[in-house]
Structure formats: structure tokens, C-alpha cells
N, C-alpha and C positions, 0 to 999 in steps of 0.2 A: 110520741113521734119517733122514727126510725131517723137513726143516726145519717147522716149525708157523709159521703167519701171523702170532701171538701167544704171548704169555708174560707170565705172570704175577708178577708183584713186590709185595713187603711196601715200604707207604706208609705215611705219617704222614698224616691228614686233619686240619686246623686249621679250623676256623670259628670267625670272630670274631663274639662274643657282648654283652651288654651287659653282662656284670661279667666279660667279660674274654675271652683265647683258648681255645678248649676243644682239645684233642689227640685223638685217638681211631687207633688202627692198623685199618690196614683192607688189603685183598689190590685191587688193580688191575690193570688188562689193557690192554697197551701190545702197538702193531703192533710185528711183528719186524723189524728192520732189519739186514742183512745182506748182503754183495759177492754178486756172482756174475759171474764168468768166464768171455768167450762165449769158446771156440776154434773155429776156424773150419780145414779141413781139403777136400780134394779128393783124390777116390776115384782112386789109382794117377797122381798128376801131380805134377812139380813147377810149385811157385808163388812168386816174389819172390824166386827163389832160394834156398830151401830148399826141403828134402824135408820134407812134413808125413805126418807117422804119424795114425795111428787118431784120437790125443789131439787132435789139433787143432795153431794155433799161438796162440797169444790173442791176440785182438781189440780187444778193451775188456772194462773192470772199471765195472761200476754196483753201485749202494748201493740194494735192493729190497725189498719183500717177498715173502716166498717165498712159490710159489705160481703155477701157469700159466709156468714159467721158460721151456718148450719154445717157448710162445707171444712170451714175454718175446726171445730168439734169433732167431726166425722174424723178427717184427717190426721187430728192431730190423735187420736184414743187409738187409730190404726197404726200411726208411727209409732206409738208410745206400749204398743202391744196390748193392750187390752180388751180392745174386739180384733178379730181375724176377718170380719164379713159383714154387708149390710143386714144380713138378714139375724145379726146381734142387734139389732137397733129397733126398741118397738116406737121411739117417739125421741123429736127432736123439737123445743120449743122456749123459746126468750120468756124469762122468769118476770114477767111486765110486774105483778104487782112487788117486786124489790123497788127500792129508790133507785137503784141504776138503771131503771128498766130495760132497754136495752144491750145494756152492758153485758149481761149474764144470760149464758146458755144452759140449758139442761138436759141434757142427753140420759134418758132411759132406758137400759138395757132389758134384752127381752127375759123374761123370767129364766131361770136356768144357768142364763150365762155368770160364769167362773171371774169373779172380782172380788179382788183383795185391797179395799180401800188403801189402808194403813201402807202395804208394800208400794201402792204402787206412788202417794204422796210422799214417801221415804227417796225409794229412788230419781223421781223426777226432779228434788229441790238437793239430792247429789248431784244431779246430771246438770243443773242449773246452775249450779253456784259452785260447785269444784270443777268440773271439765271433764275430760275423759283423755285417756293417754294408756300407750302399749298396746302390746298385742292381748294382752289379758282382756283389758276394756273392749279389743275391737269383736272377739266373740262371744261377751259378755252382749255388749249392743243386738250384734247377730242374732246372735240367740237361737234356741230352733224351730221357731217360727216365721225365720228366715232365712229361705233356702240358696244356695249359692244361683247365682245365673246363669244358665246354658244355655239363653236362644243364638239361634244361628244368624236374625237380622244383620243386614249387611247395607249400609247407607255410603255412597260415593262422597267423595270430598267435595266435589262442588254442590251436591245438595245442602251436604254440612255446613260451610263457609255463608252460604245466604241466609240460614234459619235465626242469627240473630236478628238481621232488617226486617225479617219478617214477625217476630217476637216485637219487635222496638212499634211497629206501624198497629198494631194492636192492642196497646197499652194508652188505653185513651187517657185516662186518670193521669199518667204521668205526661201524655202534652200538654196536658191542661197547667201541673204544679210541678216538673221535674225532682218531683218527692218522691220516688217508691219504685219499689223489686219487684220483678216480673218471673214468675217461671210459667213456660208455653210447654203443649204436649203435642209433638208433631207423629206423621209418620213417615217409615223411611225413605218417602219419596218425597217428604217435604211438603205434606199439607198439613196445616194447620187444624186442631181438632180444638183447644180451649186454649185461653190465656188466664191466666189472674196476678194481681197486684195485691201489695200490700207494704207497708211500711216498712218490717220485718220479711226479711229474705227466706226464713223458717218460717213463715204463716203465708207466702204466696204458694210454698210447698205446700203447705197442709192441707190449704183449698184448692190446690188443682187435683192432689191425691184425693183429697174430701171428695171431689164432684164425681171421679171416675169410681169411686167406693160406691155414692150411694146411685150410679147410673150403672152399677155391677160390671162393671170394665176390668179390673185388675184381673192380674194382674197386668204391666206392660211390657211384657216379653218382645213384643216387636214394636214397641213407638222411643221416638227418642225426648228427651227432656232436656229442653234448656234454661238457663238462667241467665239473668240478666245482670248480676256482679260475682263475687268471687267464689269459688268450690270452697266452699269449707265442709268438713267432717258430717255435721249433723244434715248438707242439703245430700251428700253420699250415702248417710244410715237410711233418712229418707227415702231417698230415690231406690234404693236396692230395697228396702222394705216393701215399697209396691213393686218391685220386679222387673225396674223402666233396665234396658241393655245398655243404653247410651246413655252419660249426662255428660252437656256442654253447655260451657261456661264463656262468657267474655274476657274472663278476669284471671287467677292464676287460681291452683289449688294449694290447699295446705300440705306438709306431708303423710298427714294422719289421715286426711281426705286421699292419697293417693293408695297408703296402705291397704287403708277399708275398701277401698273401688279393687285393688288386688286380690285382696278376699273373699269379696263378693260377686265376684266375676261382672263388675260395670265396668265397660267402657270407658273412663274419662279422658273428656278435650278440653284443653285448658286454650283462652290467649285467641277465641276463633274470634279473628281482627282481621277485617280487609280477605285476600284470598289466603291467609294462612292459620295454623294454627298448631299445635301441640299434643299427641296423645301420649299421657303419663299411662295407660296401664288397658290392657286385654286390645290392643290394637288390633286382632285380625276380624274385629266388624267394621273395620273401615276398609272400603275396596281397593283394591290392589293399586298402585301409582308405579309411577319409578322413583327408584332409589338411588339418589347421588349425596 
């Protein structure tokens, strides 16, 4: 059986009173958090040195909620550079007879396609567990298979300042368990095209990038992207890897997150609270205002 987004548990509720604590049992709804295992495999090739079977060879292990995982795979092998296009993809399919059944994805590359096991398990458990830092790392990330950004998209500030409520009113999973990270993909006039949630702030990216990969969307040179807690660095490699012009954010950015949005030629708004907000970097896609 396919993993559910939520699950319910028996809580205690305490509200403090003025003659004292009251207890009361009550049922609540907590987002599901759970691994899932990309394996990654190539249609009759050897790669890294090993022979990869049907199953894949595994990739990376994220902590998600379940939910859109295909999208969550997609996503994440196009962030991670390894395919450039859905039409690298001959098959996407949950590895059921593992004991995690669920848990584990297997993505097939189409014959031909160019994968280096070994580099690319090397890299991604540096990029995990050291960090990345300087200008060195930020063109490293870049890479050149990702090209600076030049659209011209141009969004007014009052569209901008509402795309959060409208991001927040779409994320049904978190009214349900006020658990989990939202990134929405709008357009410059402020409609709504997809939302996704997920536990990890980095895997609601992966799956809304995921979904516009394999619906051949990318890149998104004119839609803007937002999130729903703070810029940090990887939602900017991210966001500039698929090509989005704008990313905005609720929450502040880091400075490596502002760096990278300067080198990539994104957009970023930090801090859009109420009617205002903040542009660290490429501000003239934001329409013209006055200046005091």
C-alpha cells in the first residue's frame, strides 16, 4: 500500500487555565515523514563500473513526504545535473518487491544517456555533508549546464506581495498538520499553475521542478517561484537550474543564496510580508515604483 501524506496519533492537549492545567485527549494529524531511495539505472549500459539491473543503483536517501515521489526523482537527477531533459527518462517506477516498498524509486535512463555513477555518489555526499561556500563552489554548482538568466519577465509589486496568500491557501496538507514547505509556480500576473509540499524545503522544490520536467515545461524563464520559509543557497541553485526569473520567499535569504541569485541572473525577494518586501539581487524584473 502506497504511503499516506499524514497519519494520525493520540495526543494529550493541555491548556493552561486560571485554576490551573486542564488535560484533555484528542486525535491529531501530523505530515508523514518518511526516506525514499532514488535508484538511478541505465537501459542495457554499463555506468561507474558496475552493471545496473532494472532496480537501479541508489543515489541518494531524502527524508519526504510521501506524495508526487516520481516528481520528487525527476527533479531531483535535473537539479543534481544528471539528466538535462524528460525525454532522458525511459521509465520511472517504485522498486515494490524491496521491503521498503514504497520507499524506493527507480529511475531508468534512456539508453545512451551519459552517467557516471561513482562521480556523481562522490559529489552529492560532499554537497550533503560539507556544504558549499565561495565563489569557487558557486560556479562549480553553475556548472555549464546552467545558463545565466536573461528573461525580460517583468511582475508589479502588488502581484508579488499577494503570491504568498495565495501559495499558503493551496497547501492543503499543511492546514490539515501545519507540518511542511510549500514552493508554488506562478505567473507574472499572478496565477497559479502548481503547488507542492513536503517536509523538506529542498524536495517541494524538486517536485514542483519534477512536475514541469516531465509536463516538458522548463525551462521558466517567464513564471515566478515561490516558497514558503527561507532562501537558502540550494532553493537558488535550484530555482536557477530550471531557469525560474523570480524566486520569492517569506523568510530572509542567506548570503550565499544572494551571491548565487547575482550570478545567475535570479531575481530574489526576500521578507514578502504583508505589502512589503525586500529585493537582494537583479531587481529591474520588478516594475518600476517610487523611490524614497
Amino acid at each position: 500500500m502506497r504511503k499516506a501524506s499524514t497519519v494520525r496519533r493520540r495526543v494529550e492537549r493541555i491548556a493552561v487555565e486560571a485554576d490551573g492545567a486542564a488535560r484533555r485527549a484528542r486525535t491529531d494529524v501530523l505530515a508523514t515523514e518518511e526516506p525514499l531511495e532514488i535508484r538511478v539505472a541505465v537501459a542495457d549500459e554499463l555506468r561507474g563500473g558496475a552493471r545496473l539491473d532494472d532496480a537501479g543503483a541508489p543515489v541518494s536517501v531524502t527524508m519526504r513526504t510521501p506524495g508526487a515521489d516520481f516528481e520528487l526523482a525527476a527533479g531531483f537527477l535535473f537539479t543534481e545535473g544528471v539528466i538535462s531533459s524528460a525525454d532522458e527518462i525511459a521509465s520511472i517506477r517504485y522498486c515494490t518487491e524491496d521491503e521498503q516498498k514504497y520507499n524506493v524509486v527507480s529511475v531508468v535512463l534512456a539508453a545512451g544517456t551519459r552517467f557516471d555513477l561513482q562521480n556523481l555518489q562522490r559529489n552529492f555526499y560532499q554537497t550533503s555533508s560539507c556544504g558549499v561556500c565561495g565563489k569557487a563552489s558557486i560556479e562549480a554548482v553553475l556548472g555549464p549546464a546552467c545558463a545565466r538568466i536573461t528573461s525580460d519577465v517583468s511582475i508589479t509589486p502588488e502581484v508579488l506581495v499577494g503570491l504568498p496568500e495565495k501559495l499558503r491557501a493551496a497547501q492543503a496538507v499543511f492546514e490539515r498538520t501545519g507540518g511542511l514547505h510549500a514552493a508554488g509556480l506562478f505567473t507574472a500576473d499572478g496565477e497559479l499553475v502548481r503547488a507542492r509540499e513536503d517536509v523538506g524545503r529542498h524536495n517541494a522544490m524538486d517536485k514542483l521542478i519534477g512536475a514541469s520536467l516531465l509536463e516538458r515545461e522548463l525551462p521558466w524563464g517567464d513564471r515566478i517561484v515561490v516558497v514558503s520559509g527561507r532562501l537558502s543557497f540550494e532553493l537558488v541553485q535550484k530555482a536557477a537550474r530550471a531557469g525560474a526569473a523570480v524566486l520569492a520567499g517569506v523568510s530572509a535569504p542567506s548570503s550565499l543564496a544572494v551571491e548565487l541569485a547575482e550570478e545567475a541572473g535570479v531575481t530574489l525577494c526576500g521578507f514578502v510580508r504583508g505589502r512589503t518586501f525586500n529585493v537582494y539581487a537583479h531587481g529591474a524584473r520588478i516594475a518600476a515604483g517610487v523611490h524614497t
